[in-house]
N, C-alpha and C positions, 0 to 999 in steps of 0.2 A: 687776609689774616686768618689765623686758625678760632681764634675768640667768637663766640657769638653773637659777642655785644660788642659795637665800634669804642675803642680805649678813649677817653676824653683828652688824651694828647694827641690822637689819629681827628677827632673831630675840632678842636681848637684851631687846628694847622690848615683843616679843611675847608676854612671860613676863608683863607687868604691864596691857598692853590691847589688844585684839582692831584695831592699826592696819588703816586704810582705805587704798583703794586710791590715792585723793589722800595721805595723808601716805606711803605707800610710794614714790609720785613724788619727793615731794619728798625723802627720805632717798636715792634714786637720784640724786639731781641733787647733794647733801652728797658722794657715792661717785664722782662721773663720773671725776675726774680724777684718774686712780691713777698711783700711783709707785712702784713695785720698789724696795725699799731691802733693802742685805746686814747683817747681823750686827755690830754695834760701827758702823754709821754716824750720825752725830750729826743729831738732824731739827732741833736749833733748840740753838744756844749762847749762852751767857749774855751779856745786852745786845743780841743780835737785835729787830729789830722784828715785832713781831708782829701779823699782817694778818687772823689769823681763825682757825680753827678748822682742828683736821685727825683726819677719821676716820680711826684704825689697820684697816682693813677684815680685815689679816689679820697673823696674828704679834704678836710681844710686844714691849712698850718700855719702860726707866725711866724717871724722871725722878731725877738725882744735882745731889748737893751736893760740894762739891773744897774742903777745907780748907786752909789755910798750907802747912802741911807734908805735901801730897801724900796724904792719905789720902782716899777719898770715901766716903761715904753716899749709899746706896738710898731717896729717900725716900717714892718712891712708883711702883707698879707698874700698867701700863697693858696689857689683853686687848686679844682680839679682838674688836671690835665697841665701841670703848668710844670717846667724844671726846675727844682730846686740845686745850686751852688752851679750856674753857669754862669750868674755873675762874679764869682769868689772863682772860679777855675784859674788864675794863676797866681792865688794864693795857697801855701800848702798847709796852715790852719785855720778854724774858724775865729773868725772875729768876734760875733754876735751867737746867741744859742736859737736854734727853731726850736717849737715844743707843736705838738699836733693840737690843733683847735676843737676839733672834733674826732672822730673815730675816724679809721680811714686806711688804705692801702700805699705804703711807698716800697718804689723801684728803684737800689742806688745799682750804680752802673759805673765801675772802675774807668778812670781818666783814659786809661791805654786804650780803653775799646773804642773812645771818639776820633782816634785817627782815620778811621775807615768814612768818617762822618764828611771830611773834606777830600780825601781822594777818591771814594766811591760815589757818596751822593753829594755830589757839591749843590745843589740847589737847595737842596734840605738842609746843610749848613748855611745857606745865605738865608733860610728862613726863619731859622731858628737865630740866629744873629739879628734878623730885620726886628722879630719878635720880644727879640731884647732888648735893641734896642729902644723901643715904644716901650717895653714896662720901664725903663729907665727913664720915659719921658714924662708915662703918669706919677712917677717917684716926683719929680722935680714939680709937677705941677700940684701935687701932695704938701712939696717942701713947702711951695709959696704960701700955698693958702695956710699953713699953719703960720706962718710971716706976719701976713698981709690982711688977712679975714678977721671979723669979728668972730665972738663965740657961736652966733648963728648961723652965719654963711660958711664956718669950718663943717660943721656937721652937715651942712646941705653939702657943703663940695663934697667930703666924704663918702656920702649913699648916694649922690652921683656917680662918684666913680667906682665905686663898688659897684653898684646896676652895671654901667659900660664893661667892666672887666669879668662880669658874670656873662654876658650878655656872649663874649667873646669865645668863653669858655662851653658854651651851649648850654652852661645850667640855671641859667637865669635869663628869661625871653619875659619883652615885657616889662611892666613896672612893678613887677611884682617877683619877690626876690628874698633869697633867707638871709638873717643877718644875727649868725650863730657865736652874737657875741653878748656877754653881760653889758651893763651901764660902765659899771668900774672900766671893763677890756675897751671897751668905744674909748671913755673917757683917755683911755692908755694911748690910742690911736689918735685922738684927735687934739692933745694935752688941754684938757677939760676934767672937772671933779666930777663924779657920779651922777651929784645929786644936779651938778649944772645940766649934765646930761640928761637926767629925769625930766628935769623943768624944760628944757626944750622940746624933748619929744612931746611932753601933753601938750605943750604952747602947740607944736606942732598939728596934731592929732585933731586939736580943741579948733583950731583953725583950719580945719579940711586942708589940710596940705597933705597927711600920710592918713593912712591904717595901721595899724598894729595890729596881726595875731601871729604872736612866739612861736616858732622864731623868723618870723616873716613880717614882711614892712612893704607897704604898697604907696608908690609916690603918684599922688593924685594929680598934682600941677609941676608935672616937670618939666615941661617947657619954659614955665614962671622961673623956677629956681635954677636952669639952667641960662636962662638970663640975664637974674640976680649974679650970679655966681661968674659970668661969663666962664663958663664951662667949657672946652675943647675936650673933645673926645678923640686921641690919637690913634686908638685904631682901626679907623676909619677912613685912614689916610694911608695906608702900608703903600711904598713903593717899591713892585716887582719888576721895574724894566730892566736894573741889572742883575737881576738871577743866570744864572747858567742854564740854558738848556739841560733837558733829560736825556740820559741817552739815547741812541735809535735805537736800542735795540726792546726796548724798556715798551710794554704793550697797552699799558694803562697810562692815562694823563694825555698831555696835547699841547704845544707849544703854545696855544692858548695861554694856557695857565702859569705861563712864563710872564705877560703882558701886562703892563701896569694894570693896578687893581683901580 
């Protein structure tokens, strides 16, 4: 790749298979067209039409939900390195609005240019599909625990599975990890009030279970809460045995990397 710095969608990928020098082109060619977006800027509003895909290359985004009466929900939380509307790709508007979390750069990359994505690098389409579908799996286990959990074990499964999906992403190693949301926005996430939210974290805090320093959160007993919680970390589990082979011609990579992970 011509970049200096490995793209955090070239390293996300590279947790799960040894990519070639050809699909790193081609994930350069997904990135080319970057765009500086500030903090609370909306990438795409409800009933937008939607043209294709857009790598978040750097920085955080939601995706919210806006009720009748003015209140919204977090429904789901987008890294760095991650594609934003590959799950919405065969609808031709947005349902839900994103708005950026933080500051940060996105790549949108026209529908048409992904057909080269299954005829040229078919393994990089089964990875990026395998990759989806696991964020589709910690979505559901997201669903449950808002179900099924008390107000404590929601917010514990929560920064569990934020750590795991940081962890993924390479920008959060460790138990220690940014969490570049208000009380209110968690609260949005987790459907908890603010202030229920405040009183957990001190409970937390007060109880040696986390640290606190903004906007970083360090979990001390995550074995304990990943216990509690009976917690499954899905991507830890990606199965690569039916990927396609790389081509031969292709100089980078090893059938290796083909092999169940």
């Amino acid at each position: 790749m011509s970049e200096d710095v490995e793209s955090c969608l070239v390293s996300r990928l590279s947790r799960f298979v040894d990519l070639t020098d050809r699909e790193c082109d081609f994930i350069a060619e997904l990135e080319k067209d970057e765009r500086p977006q500030r903090k609370g800027r909306p990438i795409l509003s409800v009933g937008d039409r939607t043209d294709g895909v857009t790598v978040l290359k750097t920085g955080w985004a939601v995706v919210k939900s806006d009720s009748s009466d003015g209140r919204s929900q977090i429904l789901r939380i987008y890294l760095p390195g991650e594609v934003m509307g590959l799950a919405e790709i065969g609808s031709s508007h947005a349902n839900h609005r994103i708005v950026m979390q933080t500051d940060g750069v996105i790549c949108p990359f026209p529908r048409q240019g992904l057909a080269p994505l299954f005829s040229d690098y078919p393994r990089l389409g089964a990875l990026l599909t395998a990759v989806g579908s696991l964020d589709q799996i910690a979505l559901r286990h997201h669903a449950s625990s808002l179900a099924s959990m008390d107000a404590t074990h929601k917010l514990k499964f929560w920064l569990l599975q934020l750590r795991s999906r940081l962890e993924v992403a390479n920008v959060g190693l460790g138990n220690r990890f940014q969490v570049p949301f208000s009380q209110v926005e968690i609260g949005q996430a987790v459907g908890l009030t603010s202030i229920y939210v405040n009183k957990l974290l001190r409970r937390f805090v007060d109880g040696g279970e986390i640290e606190i320093e903004r906007p970083y959160i360090r979990l001390l007993v995550r074995e304990q809460w990943e216990g509690e919680c009976e917690f499954i970390n899905p991507f830890v589990d990606m199965d690569t045995s039916w990927f396609p082979p790389v081509a031969e011609n292709d100089t980078t990579g090893s059938a290796e990397a083909s092999e169940p992970a």
